[in-house]
N, C-alpha and C positions, 0 to 999 in steps of 0.2 A: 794250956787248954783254950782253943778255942770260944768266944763271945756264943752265944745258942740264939738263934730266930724263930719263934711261929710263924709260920705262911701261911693268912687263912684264903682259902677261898685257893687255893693253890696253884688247880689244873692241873698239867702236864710238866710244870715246874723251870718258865723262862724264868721267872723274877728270882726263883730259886736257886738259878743257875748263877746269874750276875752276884747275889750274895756272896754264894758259897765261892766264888772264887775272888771276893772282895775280902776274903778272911774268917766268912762265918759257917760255922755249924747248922743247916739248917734241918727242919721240921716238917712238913707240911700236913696241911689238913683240907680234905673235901668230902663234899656229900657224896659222889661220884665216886666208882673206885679208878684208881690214876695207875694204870701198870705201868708205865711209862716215865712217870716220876722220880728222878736222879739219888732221889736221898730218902730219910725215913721219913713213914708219911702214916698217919693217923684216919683211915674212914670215918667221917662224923659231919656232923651241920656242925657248921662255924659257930655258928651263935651259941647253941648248946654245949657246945665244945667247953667254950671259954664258961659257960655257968657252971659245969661241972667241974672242968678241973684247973681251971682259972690260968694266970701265966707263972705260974713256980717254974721256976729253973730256966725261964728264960731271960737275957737283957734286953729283945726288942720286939717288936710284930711290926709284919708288914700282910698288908689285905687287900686283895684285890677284889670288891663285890662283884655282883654280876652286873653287867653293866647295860644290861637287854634293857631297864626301864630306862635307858637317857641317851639310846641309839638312836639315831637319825632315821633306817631303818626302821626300826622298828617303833616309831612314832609315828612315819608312814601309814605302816600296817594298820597300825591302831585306827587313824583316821578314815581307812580304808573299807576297815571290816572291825566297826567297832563291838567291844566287848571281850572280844577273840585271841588278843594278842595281850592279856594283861599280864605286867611282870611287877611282882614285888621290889620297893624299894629298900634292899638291905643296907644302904648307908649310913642314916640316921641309925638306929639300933647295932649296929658296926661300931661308927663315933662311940657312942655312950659308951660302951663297953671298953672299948682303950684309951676314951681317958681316963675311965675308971683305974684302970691299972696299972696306971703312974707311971708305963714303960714307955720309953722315947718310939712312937711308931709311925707305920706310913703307910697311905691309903692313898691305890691306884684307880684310875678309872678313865672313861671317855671324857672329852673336854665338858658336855652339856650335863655333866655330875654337879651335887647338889655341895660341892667343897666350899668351907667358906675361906679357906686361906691354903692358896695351892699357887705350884708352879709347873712349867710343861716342859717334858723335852722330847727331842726329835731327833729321827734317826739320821738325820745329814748333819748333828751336833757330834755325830760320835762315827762320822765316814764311814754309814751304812746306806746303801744303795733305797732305802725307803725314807718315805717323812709321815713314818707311823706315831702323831702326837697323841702323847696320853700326858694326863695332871696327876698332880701329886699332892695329898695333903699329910703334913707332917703336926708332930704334936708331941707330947710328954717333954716340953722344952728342948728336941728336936730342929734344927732350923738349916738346912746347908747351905744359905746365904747367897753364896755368887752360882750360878744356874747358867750352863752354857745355852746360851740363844741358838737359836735357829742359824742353819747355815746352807738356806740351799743352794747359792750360789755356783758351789761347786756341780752341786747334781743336773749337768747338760743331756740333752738326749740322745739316748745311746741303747735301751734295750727296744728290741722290735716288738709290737703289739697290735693285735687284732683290732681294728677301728669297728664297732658293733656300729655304729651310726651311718658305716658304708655298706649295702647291701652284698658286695662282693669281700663283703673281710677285707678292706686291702689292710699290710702293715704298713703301721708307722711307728716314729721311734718315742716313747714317755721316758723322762728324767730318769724315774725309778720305777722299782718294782711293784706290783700290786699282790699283794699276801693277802687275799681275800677272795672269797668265794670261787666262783669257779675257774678252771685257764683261760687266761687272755694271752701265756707269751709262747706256743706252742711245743716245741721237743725240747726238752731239758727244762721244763716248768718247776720241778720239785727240785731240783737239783737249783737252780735258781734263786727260788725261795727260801732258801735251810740258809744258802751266800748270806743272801739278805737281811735275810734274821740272826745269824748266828747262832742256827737251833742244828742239829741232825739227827734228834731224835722223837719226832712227832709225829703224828698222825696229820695228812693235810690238814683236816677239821681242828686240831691243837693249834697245830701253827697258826692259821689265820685267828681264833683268838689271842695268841700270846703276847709276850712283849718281848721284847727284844731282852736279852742280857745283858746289854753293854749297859744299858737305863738304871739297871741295880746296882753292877757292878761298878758302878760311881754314886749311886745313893750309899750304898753299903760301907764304900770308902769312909764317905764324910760322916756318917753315923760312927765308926769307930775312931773317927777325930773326935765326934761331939763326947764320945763317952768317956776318952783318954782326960779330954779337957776337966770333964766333969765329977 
């Protein structure tokens, strides 16, 4: 029988994806309804989730808050048209609740996250055509120790992109892909982006929040070393 995972804060289920094919059974849970979601998936507020029915029957959690209060963007915004753009910060009250529950877990987020002991990885660590860095903070005596570095070296330029800073559009070639907001690489963009990611089943708008699977599906790994170990 399979190890079992909560995913809180879930989405469209990248992180869910890297798990479950690192060996685990997973869960997911959102406020949102997720039809697009790979596995079985619980509608509910995260936080509420876990006061009600807490973590039985699982051996880990992995959470991804939302990560709108420590975006660059949207820090922008804020400063821009204040008042307007305010986003709750669910990390703190996230934290408390899994260490509460003594399971080995791990918390995803943008690098300007309020983690106090994280590590980061990138997608030219795992010879994906993007250098989408998100951190990670780990806990319930959790730790996967050696963390592949950054490797952009290899990522030369080679996909063609729209220059917005030239009034005629000219292309030119970027390292990698951009999986965000709107098209910059023109015919075959989606089809591009899914390469990229290693997703092919999202909503543009999914995709560009998600994470890549390969990022779990090597946390995932080392997580069932730690629990073997322990």
């Amino acid at each position: 029988m399979s190890p079992r995972l909560l995913d809180l804060y879930c989405g469209a289920g990248g992180a869910a994806a890297g798990y479950a094919r690192a060996g685990w059974d997973v869960v997911g849970v959102d406020l949102n309804p997720q039809p697009r979601y790979p596995f079985g998936f619980r509608q509910a507020d995260a936080l509420a989730y876990l006061d009600e029915y807490g973590v039985d029957g699982f051996d880990a959690v992995h959470a991804s808050p939302p990560c709108q209060a420590f975006s660059s963007v949207a820090k922008q915004a804020r400063l821009r048209y204040p008042g307007r753009f305010a986003h709750p910060d669910l990390v703190e009250p996230t934290r408390a609740r899994l260490v509460a529950s003594g399971l080995p877990y791990v918390m995803e987020n943008v690098r300007a996250a309020p983690f106090v002991t994280w590590f980061q990885l990138c997608g030219s660590s795992f010879g994906l055509d993007l250098r989408r860095h998100r951190i990670f903070e780990t806990g319930g005596g959790f730790d996967p120790l050696l963390v592949p570095p950054c490797a952009h070296g290899w990522q030369t330029p080679r996909f063609p992109v729209y220059d917005a800073k030239r009034p005629d559009r000219t292309r030119v070639l970027a390292s990698t892909v951009g999986v965000y907001g709107g098209g910059n690489h023109g015919p075959g963009e989606r089809e591009l982006r899914e390469r990229a990611m290693g997703i092919d089943w999202m909503s543009r708008e999914e995709l560009a929040e998600a994470i890549p699977p390969a990022y779990t599906a090597w946390i995932g790994a080392r997580l069932l070393d730690h629990m073997a170990a322990s």
